[in-house]
C-alpha positions as CSV (number, residue, x, y, z in Angstrom):
1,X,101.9,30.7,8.8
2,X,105.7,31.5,9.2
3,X,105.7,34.2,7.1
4,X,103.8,36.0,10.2
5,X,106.5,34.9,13.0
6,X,107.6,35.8,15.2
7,X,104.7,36.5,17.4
8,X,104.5,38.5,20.8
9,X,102.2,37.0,23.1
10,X,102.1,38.8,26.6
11,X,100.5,39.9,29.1
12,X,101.3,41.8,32.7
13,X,103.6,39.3,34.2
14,X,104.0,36.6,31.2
15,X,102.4,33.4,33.0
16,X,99.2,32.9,33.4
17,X,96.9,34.7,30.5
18,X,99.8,34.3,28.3
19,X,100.3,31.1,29.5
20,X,96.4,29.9,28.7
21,X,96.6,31.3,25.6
22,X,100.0,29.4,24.2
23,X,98.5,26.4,25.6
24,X,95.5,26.8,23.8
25,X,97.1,27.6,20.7
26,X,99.4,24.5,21.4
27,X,96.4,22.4,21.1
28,X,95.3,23.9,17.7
29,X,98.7,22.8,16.7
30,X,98.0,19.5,17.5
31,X,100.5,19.2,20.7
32,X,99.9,16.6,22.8
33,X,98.5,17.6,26.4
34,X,101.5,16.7,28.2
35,X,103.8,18.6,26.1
36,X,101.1,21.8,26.8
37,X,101.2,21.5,30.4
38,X,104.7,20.5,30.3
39,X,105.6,23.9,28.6
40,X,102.9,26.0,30.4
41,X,104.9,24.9,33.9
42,X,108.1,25.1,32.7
43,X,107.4,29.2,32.5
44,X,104.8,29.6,34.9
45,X,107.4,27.9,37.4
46,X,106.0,27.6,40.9
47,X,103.3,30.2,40.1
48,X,101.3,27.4,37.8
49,X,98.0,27.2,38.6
50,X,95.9,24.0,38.4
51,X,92.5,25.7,37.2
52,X,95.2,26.9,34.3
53,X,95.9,23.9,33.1
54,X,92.4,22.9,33.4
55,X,91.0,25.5,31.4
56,X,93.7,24.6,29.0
57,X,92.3,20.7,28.9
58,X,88.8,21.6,28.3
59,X,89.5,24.3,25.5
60,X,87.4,23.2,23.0
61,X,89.9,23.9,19.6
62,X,86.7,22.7,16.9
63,X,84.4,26.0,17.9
64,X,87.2,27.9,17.8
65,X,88.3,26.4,14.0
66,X,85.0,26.8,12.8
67,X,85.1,30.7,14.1
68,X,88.6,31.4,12.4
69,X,87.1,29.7,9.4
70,X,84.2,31.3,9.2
71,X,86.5,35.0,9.6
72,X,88.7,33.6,6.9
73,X,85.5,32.7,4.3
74,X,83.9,36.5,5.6
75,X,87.1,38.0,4.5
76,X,88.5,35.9,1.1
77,X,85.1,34.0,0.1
78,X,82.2,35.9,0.0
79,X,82.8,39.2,0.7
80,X,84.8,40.9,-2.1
81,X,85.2,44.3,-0.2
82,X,87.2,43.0,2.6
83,X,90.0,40.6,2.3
84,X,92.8,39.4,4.9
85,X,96.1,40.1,2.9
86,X,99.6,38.9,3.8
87,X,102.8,41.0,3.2
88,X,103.9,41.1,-0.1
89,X,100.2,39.9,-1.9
90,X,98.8,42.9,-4.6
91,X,95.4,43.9,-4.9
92,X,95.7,43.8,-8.4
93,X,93.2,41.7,-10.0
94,X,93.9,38.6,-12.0
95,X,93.5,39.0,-15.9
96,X,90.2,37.6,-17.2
97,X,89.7,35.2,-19.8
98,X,88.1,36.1,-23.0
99,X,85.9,33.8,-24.7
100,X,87.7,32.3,-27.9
């Protein structure tokens, strides 16, 4: 959603947790692997790791989907109390319809 960019990623030194964790995201963007690793080395230079890029491979992006779905539906379906607002959305609530 670009109306929450930019976003800070980072970690201690910048290439290997954050590394993991753009690649994954990569991959939930529908990147194709090459581009992933091809990124993740590119700033992980000659400190890439090959377990990295394996952990990257095997990240399984359909759990995850179905956890951030189920988050989103906790917080905007059922649940009333909570909801996950963006900047700019009110809380006011929509007019209701009358019966005619």
């Amino acid at each position: 959603d670009v109306r929450n960019h930019p976003v800070l990623i980072h970690c201690k030194r910048g290439k290997h947790r954050t590394g993991c964790v753009v690649g994954c995201f990569r991959k939930m963007q529908n990147w194709c692997l090459s581009s992933v690793f091809e990124e993740y080395q590119r700033y992980a230079g000659a400190k890439s790791r090959t377990a990295d890029l394996t952990f990257i491979e095997m990240f399984d992006i359909i759990n995850l989907r179905q956890c951030l779905y189920s988050i989103i539906y906790q917080y905007q379906g059922a649940s009333k109390k909570r909801r996950l607002m963006y900047q700019g959305e009110t809380t006011q609530k929509p007019p209701r319809l009358t019966s005619f």
